[in-house]
N, C-alpha and C positions, 0 to 999 in steps of 0.2 A: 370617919376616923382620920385624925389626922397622923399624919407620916411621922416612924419614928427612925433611930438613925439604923434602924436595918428595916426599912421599907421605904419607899418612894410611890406618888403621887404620879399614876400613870393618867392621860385623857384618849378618851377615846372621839377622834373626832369623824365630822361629815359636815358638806361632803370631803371625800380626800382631796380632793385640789385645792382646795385652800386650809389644809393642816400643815401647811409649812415647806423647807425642803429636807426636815429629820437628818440623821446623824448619816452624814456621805460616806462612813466605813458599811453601811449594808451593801455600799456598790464595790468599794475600791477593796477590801479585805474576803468578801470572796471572789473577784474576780483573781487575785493572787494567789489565796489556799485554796480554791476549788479547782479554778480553770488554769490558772499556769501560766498567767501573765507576770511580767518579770515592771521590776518599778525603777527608775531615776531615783538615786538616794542624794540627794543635794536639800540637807537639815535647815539653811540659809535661804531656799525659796519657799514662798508660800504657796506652794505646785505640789501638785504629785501628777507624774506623766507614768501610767499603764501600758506596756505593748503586749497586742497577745503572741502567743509561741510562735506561729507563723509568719509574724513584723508582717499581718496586712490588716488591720485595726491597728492606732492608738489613743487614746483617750485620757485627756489631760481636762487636769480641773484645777481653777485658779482663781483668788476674788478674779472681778473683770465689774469695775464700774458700768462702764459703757456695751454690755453685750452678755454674751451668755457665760455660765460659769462653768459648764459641762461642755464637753466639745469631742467628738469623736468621729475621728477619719477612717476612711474602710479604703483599699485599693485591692480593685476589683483584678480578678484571676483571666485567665484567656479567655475572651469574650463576653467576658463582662465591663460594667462601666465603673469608675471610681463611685464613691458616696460618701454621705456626710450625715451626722446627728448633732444636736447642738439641743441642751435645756438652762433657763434659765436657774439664777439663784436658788427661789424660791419652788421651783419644781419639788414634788414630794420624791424624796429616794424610793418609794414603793413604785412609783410607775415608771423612774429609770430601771431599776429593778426588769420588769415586766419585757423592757427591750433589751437588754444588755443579757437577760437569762436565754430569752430567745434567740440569742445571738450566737452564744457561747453555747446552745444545746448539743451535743454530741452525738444526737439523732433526729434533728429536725423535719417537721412535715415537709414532705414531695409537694402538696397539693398549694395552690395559689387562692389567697383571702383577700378579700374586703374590709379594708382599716372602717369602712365605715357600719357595718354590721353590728359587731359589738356598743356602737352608740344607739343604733332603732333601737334594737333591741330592750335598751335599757330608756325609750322615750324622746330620746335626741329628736329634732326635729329641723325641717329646714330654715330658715329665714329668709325674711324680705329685705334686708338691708345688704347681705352679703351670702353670694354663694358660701357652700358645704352645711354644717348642723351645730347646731346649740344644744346647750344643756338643758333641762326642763325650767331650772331657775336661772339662765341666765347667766351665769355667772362663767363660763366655759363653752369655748365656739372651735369647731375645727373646719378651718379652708381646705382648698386645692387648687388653685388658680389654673388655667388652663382649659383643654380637655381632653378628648381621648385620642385625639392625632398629638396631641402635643404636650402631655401632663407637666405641671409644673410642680415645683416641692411643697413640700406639706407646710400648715400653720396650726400647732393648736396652741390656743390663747386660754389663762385662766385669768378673769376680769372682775374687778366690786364697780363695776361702770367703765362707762367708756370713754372717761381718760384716766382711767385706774386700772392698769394691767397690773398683775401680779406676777405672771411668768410665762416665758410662751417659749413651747417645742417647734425645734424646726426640721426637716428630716428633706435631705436634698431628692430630684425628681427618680434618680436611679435606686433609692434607697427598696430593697426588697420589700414587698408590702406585708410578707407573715411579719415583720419586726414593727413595720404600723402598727399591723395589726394588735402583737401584743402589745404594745403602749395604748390605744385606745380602748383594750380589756378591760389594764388597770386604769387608767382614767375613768372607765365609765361601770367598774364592779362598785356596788353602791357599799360595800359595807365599811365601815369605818377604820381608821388607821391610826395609831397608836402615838403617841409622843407625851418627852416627860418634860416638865419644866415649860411648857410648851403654850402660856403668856406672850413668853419674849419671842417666839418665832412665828404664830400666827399671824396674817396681813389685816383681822378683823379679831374682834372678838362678838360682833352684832349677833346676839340669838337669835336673830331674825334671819340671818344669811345661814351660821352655823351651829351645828350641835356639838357642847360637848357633855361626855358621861365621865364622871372622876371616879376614879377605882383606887385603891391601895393595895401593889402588891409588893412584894420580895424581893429586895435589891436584886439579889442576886439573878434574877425572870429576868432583866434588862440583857445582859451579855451574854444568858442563855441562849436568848430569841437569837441573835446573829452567830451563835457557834450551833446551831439547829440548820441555820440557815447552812453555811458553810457544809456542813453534812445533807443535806439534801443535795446541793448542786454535784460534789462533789461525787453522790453516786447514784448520777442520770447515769442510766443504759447508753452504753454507745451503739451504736449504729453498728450491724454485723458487716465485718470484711467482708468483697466480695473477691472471691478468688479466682486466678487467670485461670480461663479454659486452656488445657493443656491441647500443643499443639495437634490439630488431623493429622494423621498418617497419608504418606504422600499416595493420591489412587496409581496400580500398577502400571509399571512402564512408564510413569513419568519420569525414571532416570534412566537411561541409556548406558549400557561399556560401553569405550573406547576402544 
């Protein structure tokens, strides 16, 4: 059925990393109405620069011919280290999404993960050409240069060959691994991700690389899905205060008259 002027021509595509990098408001408009980052209002730059409430994230996003168009700095707290995220152009916003939600959670897991779990699990495998895993098809490869005395930062690369990159995540060596971790979830959850008009922002359209499935829904499902969004972050559980143990009473005769 073709689109009328109160419907639109949604696709559904796979795998996600080559559906494009979608509408960059899924990141930068709930990170504002959810989480409480405050924005740089300068109408004359082609920027929007994010800081969160506590000014130790900021995250600017800007064309950048030459580099990444995503770029987000963290300054690390008392004994911790500073870190860095960086995705390209064409990153899909759903698997910035995946690190920036678990960034921003207000009750984060205690426990320490394996960015590279979520890819076995889903078939990743190693290769002969370069340490860390590939995608099944190819098309998707995540390093870690280094090793365990001396980790080095993360690479994940989305490729139509190899001198055809498409966009590549970079995530500095002190970066927490639960926030690898969730960016390699969404990279490597197989199910399809949504975009409209979405010709002009795929790197391929080869049926052979990618699928897509054409639906026609309801204008109005489009600004739903990100005002849906907006209300799910906005009411994650926070994390229960823990409250000062009120001080012991001093044991007797530890104070003396004069």
């Amino acid at each position: 059925m073709a689109p009328t002027p109160q419907t639109v021509a949604v696709d559904f595509i796979t795998p996600r990393h080559l559906a494009g990098g979608g509408d960059p408001a899924w990141i930068t408009v709930p990170l504002h109405r959810a989480c409480g980052w405050t924005y740089d209002d300068d109408p004359l730059m082609p920027r929007v620069v994010l800081t969160s409430p506590d000014k130790s994230a900021v995250l600017r996003l800007e064309p950048n011919t030459d580099g990444q168009w995503w770029v987000l700095h963290h300054i690390g707290g008392t004994g911790l280290s500073d870190w860095y995220a960086s995705f390209g152009a064409r990153t899909p916003v759903e698997l910035i999404a995946g690190f920036v939600d678990a960034l921003t959670d207000p009750a984060p897991p205690a426990e320490t993960s394996d960015p590279f779990e979520p890819l076995r699990h889903y078939g990743w495998e190693s290769t002969q050409t370069a340490p860390g895993l590939a995608a099944p098809d190819g098309t998707a490869f995540v390093q870690r240069p280094g090793d365990e005395h001396s980790p080095g930062p993360w690479f994940l690369t989305a490729t139509l060959g190899y001198d055809r990159p498409v966009w590549q995540a970079r995530f500095g060596e002190n970066t927490l691994p639960r926030l690898v971790t969730a960016f390699t979830t969404a990279l490597a959850d197989p199910q399809p991700v949504w975009r409209t008009n979405s010709p002009l922002g795929l790197p391929t359209l080869d049926p052979k690389v990618i699928s897509r499935r054409t639906v026609t829904a309801p204008k109005a499902l489009v600004p739903a899905a990100l005002v849906d969004r907006v209300t799910t972050l906005a009411d994650r559980p926070h994390a229960p205060k823990v409250e000062p143990s009120p001080p012991e009473p001093p044991a007797p005769g530890a104070y003396r008259r004069r």
